[in-house]
C-alpha positions as CSV (number, residue, x, y, z in Angstrom):
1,X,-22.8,23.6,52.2
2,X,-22.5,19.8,52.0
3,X,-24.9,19.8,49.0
4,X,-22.7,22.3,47.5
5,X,-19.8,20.0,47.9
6,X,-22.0,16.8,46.5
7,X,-22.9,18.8,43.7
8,X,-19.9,19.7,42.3
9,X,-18.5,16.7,42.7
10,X,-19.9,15.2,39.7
11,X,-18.0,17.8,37.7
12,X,-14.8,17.6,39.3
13,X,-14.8,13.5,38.4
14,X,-15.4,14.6,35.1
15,X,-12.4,17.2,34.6
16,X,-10.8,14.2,36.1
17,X,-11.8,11.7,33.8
18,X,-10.9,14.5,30.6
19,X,-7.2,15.1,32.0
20,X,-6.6,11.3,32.4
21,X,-7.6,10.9,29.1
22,X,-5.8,13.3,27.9
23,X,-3.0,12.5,29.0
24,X,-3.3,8.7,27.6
25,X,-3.4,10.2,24.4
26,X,-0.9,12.5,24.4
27,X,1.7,9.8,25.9
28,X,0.4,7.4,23.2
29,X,1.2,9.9,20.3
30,X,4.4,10.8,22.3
31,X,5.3,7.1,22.2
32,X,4.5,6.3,18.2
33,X,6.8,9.4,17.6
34,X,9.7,8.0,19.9
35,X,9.3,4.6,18.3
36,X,9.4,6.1,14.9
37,X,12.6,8.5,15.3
38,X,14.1,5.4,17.1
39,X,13.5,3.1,14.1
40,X,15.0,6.0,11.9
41,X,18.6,6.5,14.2
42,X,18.6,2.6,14.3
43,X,18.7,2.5,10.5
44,X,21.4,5.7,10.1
45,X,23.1,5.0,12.6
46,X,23.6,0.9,11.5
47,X,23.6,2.2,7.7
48,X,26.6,4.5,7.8
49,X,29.9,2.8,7.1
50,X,27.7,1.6,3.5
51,X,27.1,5.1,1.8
52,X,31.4,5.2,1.8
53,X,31.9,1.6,1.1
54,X,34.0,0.5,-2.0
55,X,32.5,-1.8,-4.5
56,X,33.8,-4.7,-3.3
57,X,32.0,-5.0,-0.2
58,X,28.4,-4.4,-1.2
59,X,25.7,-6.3,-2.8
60,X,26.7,-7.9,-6.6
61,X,29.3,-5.8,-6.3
62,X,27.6,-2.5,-6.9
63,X,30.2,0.6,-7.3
64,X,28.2,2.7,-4.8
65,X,25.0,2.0,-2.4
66,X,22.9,4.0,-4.7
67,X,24.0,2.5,-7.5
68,X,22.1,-1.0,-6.2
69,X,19.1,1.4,-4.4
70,X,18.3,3.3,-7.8
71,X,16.9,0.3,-9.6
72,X,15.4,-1.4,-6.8
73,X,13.8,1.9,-5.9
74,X,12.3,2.2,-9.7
75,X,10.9,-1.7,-9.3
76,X,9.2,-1.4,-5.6
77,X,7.4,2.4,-7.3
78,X,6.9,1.0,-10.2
79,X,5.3,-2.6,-8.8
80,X,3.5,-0.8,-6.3
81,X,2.1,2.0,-8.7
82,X,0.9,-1.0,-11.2
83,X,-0.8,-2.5,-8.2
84,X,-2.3,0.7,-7.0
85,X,-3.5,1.2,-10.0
86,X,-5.6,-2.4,-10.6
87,X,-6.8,-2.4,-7.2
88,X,-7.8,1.7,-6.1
89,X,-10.7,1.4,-8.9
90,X,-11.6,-2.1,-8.1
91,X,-11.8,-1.4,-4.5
92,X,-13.7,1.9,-4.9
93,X,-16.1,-0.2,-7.1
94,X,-16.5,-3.1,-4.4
95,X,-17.1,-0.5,-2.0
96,X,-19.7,1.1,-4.0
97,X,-21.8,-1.9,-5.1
98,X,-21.6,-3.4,-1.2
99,X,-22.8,-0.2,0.1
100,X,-25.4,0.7,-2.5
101,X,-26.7,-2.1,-4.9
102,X,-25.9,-5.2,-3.6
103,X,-29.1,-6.8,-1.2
104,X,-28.2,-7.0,3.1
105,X,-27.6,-10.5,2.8
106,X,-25.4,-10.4,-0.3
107,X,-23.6,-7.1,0.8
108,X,-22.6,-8.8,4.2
109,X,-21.4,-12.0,2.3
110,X,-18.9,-10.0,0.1
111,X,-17.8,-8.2,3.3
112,X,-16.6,-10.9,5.1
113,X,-15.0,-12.4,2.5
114,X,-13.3,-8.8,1.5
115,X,-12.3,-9.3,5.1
116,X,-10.8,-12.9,4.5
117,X,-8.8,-12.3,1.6
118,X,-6.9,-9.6,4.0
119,X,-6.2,-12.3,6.4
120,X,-4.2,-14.0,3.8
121,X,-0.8,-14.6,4.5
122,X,1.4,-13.5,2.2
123,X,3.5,-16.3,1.2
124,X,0.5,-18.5,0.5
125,X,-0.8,-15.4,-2.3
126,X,2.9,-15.7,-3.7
127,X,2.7,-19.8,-4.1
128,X,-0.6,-18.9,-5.8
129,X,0.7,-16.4,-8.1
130,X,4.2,-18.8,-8.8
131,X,1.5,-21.9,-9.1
132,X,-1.5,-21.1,-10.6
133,X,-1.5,-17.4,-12.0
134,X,2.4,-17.2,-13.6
135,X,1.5,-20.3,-16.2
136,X,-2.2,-18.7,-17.1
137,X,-0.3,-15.3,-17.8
138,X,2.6,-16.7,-19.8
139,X,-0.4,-16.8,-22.2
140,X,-1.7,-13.5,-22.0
141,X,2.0,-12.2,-22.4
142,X,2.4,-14.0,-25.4
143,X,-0.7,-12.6,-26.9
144,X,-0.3,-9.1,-25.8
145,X,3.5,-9.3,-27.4
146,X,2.1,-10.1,-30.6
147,X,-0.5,-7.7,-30.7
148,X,-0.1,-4.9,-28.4
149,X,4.0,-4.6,-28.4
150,X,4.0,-1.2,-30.0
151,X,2.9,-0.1,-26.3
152,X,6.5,0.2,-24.1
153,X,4.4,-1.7,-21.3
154,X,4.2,-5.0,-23.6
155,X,7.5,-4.5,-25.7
156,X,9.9,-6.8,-25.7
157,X,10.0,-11.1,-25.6
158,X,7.2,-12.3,-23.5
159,X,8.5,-14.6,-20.8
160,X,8.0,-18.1,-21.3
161,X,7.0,-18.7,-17.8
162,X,4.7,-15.6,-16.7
163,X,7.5,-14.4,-13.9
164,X,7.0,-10.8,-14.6
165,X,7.0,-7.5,-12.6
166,X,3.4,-8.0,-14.8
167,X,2.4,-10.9,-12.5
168,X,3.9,-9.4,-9.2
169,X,1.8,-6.2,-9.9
170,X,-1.4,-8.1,-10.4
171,X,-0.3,-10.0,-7.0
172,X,0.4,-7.3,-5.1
173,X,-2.9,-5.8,-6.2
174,X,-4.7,-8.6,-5.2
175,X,-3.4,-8.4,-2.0
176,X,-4.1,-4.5,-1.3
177,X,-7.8,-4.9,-2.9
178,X,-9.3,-6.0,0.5
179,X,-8.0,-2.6,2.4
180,X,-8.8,-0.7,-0.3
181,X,-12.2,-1.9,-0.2
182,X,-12.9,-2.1,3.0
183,X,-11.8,1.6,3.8
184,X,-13.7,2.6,0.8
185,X,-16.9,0.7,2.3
186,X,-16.6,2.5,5.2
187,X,-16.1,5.5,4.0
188,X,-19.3,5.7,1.7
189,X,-21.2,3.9,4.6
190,X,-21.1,7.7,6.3
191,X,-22.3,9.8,3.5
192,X,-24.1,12.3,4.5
193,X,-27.4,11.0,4.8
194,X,-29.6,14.8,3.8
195,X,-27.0,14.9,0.9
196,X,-28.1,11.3,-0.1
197,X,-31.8,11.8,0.6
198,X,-32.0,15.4,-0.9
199,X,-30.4,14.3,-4.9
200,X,-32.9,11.0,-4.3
201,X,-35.6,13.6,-3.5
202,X,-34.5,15.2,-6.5
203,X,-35.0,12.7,-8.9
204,X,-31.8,11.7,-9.4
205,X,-30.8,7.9,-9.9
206,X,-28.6,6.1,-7.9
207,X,-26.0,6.8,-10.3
208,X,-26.5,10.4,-10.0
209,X,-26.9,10.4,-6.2
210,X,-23.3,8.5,-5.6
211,X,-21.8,11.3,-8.1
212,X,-23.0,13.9,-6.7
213,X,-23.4,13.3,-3.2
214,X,-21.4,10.2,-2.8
215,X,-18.0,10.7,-4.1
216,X,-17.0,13.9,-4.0
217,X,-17.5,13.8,0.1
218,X,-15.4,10.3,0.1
219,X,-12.8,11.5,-1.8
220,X,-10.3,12.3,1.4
221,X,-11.6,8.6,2.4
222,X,-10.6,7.2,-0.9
223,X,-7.1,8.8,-1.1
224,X,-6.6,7.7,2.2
225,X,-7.4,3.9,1.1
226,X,-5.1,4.3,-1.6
227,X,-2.2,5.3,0.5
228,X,-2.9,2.7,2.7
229,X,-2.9,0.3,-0.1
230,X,0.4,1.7,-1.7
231,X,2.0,1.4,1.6
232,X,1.4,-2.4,2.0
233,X,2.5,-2.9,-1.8
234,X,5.9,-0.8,-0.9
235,X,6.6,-3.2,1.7
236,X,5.8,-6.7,0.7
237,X,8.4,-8.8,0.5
238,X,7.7,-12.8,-0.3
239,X,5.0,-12.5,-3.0
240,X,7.7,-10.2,-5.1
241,X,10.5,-12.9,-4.1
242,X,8.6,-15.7,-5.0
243,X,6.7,-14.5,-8.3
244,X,9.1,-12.3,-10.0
245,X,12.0,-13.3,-11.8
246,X,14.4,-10.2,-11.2
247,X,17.4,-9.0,-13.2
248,X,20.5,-7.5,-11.0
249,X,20.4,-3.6,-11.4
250,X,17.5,-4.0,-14.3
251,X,15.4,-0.9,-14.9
252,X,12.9,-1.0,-17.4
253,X,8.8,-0.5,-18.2
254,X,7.7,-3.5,-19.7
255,X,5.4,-5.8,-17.8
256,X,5.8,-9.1,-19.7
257,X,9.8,-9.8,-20.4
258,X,11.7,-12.0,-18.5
259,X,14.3,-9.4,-17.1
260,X,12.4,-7.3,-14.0
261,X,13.7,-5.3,-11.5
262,X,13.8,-6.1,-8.2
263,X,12.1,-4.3,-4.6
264,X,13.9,-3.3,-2.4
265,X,12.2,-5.4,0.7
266,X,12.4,-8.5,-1.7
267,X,16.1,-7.7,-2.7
268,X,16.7,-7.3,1.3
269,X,15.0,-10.6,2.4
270,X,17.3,-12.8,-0.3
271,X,20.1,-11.6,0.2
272,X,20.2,-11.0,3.9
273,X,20.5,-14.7,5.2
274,X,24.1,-14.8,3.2
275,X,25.2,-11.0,4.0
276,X,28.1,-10.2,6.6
277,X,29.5,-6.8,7.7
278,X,29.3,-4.4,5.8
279,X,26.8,-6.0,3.1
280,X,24.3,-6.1,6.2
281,X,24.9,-2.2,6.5
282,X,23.6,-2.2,2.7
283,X,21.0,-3.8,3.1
284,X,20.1,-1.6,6.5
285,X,20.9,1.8,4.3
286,X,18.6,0.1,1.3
287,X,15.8,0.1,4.9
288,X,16.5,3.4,5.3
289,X,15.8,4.8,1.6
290,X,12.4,3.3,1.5
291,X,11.6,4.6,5.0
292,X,12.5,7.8,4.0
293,X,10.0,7.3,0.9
294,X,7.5,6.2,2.8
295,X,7.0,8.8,4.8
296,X,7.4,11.2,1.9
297,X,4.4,9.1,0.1
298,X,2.6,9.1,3.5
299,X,3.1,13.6,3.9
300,X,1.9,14.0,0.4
301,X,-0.7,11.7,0.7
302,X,-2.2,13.3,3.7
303,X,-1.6,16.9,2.3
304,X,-4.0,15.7,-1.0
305,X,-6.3,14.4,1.8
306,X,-6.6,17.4,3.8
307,X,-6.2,19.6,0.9
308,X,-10.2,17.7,-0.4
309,X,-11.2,17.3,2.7
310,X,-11.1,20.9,3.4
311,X,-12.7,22.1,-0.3
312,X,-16.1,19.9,0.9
């Protein structure tokens, strides 16, 4: 009978072990969604007496709240989508040639300095881009307006000192090329292995293999990476204050002029220090429209990542 007791023992420690775990879980998914609905009351609730405020009492003296949102709104998508869409094939790329062509030695060199570069603080990548890339792409600007200003992204003056949503983008992109890269390097890290081996088998070439084999099982991974990345380029603040040279309530394509529009989180951060009253509960309601489209971005993000991670 005692043996009985000894034996199942073992198992009962184990259920044991299971429920606690489970438990630790679901109070640590319970907690991120009670910190996240908390963060969302905070910003309603603070917000409220903004969305009936008269024109006076806001920001530059905007005749409603989204009034100033709507072209702050356009400039933190359009920024971030710029960004996104320098750094998503670079960072795919990286990824790639780390994983599959470049030598050990090599490949864990570029790592950790993909790693570095997202250790970068943000204010020292936006007195780079005001210092050393602005002046270099006044330049480019200049050209691109002579020859390429048919094109609505190069229309316009080019700006005499390189201060352009242009030069943000490329910053922000800079910045979001480590995640993206890294993610991406993990990602293609866990291939399949029988999938890899079987197209090599094949005779396929290494080309062949990653197209085949490679990428189409990544692709949930490399949405995912995006998203990631979009996220951090919707959010940053100083690199957009410091680079860009904004234009109040500015909405327009071009990448090269001297007017830009504003972000939203670099609108907030320069002219929160001076705000009072109910200019603060702009600035908290302008918080609250990019929370809500960040979590829009985030739900359609992870419904295009479920939707091709389930046709694999």
């Amino acid at each position: 009978m005692s043996s009985l007791i000894l034996a199942d023992r073992p198992g009962r420690m184990e259920n044991a072990a299971a429920t606690g775990f489970k438990m630790t879980v679901t109070g640590a998914s319970a907690l991120v969604a009670v910190a996240l609905s908390g963060v969302g009351v905070f910003l309603i609730v603070s917000s409220a007496p903004a969305f009936t405020a008269h024109a006076d009492q806001l920001p530059l003296a905007a005749p409603t709240l989204w009034a100033l949102a709507g072209p702050l709104v356009f400039g933190s998508i359009w920024s971030s989508t710029l960004a996104l869409a320098i750094a998503l094939p670079l960072g795919v790329g990286v990824g790639l040639y780390i994983t599959w062509y470049a030598p050990r030695r090599l490949a864990g060199l570029l790592a950790a300095m993909i790693d570095t570069l997202a250790a970068i603080p943000s204010v020292v990548y936006g007195l780079w881009g005001l210092m050393c890339l602005a002046p270099v792409m006044s330049g480019v600007y200049d050209w691109a307006a002579r020859w390429l200003g048919w094109f609505p992204l190069f229309a316009g003056t080019a700006s005499s000192t390189g201060r352009t949503i242009g030069t943000g983008a490329l910053v922000l992109a800079i910045m979001i090329l480590p995640i993206i890269a890294a993610l991406c390097r993990e990602v293609f890290q866990r291939a399949p292995a029988a999938g890899v081996e079987a197209a090599l088998g094949l005779g396929a070439t290494r080309w062949e293999m990653i197209r085949l084999a490679v990428l189409p099982w990544a692709g949930s991974g490399i949405v995912s990476a995006g998203l990631l990345g979009l996220g951090r380029a919707l959010g940053e603040t100083m690199a957009i204050a410091m680079v860009v040279s904004p234009a109040p309530f500015f909405v327009g394509w071009s990448v090269i002029t001297s007017a830009n529009p504003n972000t939203v989180a670099a609108f907030i951060a320069q002219f929160f220090p001076e705000a009072h009253q109910v200019e603060v509960a702009a600035l908290i309601g302008l918080g609250l429209i990019m929370f809500g489209i960040t979590l829009l971005v985030n739900a359609v993000g992870r419904r295009l990542a479920d939707g091709r991670q389930g046709q694999r």
